[in-house]
C-alpha positions in Angstrom: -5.0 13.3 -32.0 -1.3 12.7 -31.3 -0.4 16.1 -30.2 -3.3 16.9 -27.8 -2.6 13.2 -26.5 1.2 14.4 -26.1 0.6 17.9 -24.8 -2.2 16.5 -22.3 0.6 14.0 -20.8 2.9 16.8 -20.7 0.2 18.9 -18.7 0.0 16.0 -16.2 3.6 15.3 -16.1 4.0 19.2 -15.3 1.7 18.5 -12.4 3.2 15.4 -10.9 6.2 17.2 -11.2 5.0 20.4 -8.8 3.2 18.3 -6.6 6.3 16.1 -5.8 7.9 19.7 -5.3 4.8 20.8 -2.9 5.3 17.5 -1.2 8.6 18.3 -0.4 8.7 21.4 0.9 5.7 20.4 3.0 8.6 17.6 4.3 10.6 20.4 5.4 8.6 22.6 7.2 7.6 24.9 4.0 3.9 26.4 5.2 2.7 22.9 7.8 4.3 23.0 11.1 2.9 20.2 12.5 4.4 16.8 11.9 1.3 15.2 11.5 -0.3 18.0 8.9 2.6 18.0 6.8 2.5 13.8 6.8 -1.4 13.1 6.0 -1.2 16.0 3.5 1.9 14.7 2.0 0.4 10.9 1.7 -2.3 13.2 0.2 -0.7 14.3 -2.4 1.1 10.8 -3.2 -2.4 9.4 -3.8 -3.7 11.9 -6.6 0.2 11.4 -7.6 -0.7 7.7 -7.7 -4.1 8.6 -9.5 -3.0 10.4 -12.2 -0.2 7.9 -13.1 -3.0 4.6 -13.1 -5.8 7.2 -15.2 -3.2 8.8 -17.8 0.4 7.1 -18.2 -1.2 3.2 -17.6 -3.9 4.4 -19.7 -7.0 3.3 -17.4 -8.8 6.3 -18.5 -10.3 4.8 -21.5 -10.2 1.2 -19.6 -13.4 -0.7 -18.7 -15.5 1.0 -16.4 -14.9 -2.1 -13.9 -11.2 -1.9 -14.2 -11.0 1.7 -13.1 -13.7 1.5 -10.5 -10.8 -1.6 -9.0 -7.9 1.1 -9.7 -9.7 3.8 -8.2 -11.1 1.9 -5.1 -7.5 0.6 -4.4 -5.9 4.2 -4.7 -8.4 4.7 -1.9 -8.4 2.0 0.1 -4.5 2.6 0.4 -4.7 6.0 1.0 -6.8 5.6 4.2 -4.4 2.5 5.1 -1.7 4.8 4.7 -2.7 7.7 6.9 -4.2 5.2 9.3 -1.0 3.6 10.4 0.8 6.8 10.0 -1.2 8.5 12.9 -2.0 5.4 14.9 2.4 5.3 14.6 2.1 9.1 16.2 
């Protein structure tokens, strides 16, 4: 049980680690042009960032289903909020 716990956290942590990498290079012009793009795609990618860290390393995967429902809803809820005011700041 320990291991596939362990080598499923290091799967994750492999991801967060190439999507912080993929958010980057979309920061620098790597494949979006467009400042906006590259902005609601990188607040994006932040969000399932934020995800994965509330499901697997705060361990709200296994949580109530009320409590992730709250996590989840609030992951989205500042997502939109988030690329709201980014475009409406243009």
């Amino acid at each position: 049980m320990r291991q596939s716990l362990s080598s499923r956290l290091t799967l994750i942590w492999g991801l967060l680690v190439a999507a912080t990498a993929l958010s980057w290079a979309m920061g620098h012009g790597v494949g979006l042009h467009d400042r906006q793009t590259a902005g609601v795609a990188i607040i994006g990618v932040a969000m399932l960032k934020a995800r994965y860290v509330l499901l697997d390393f705060m361990e709200l995967r296994g949580a109530p289903p009320v409590s992730r429902f709250v996590a989840e809803c609030w992951v989205g809820v500042l997502a939109v909020t988030m690329i709201g005011l980014f475009l409406r700041a243009g």
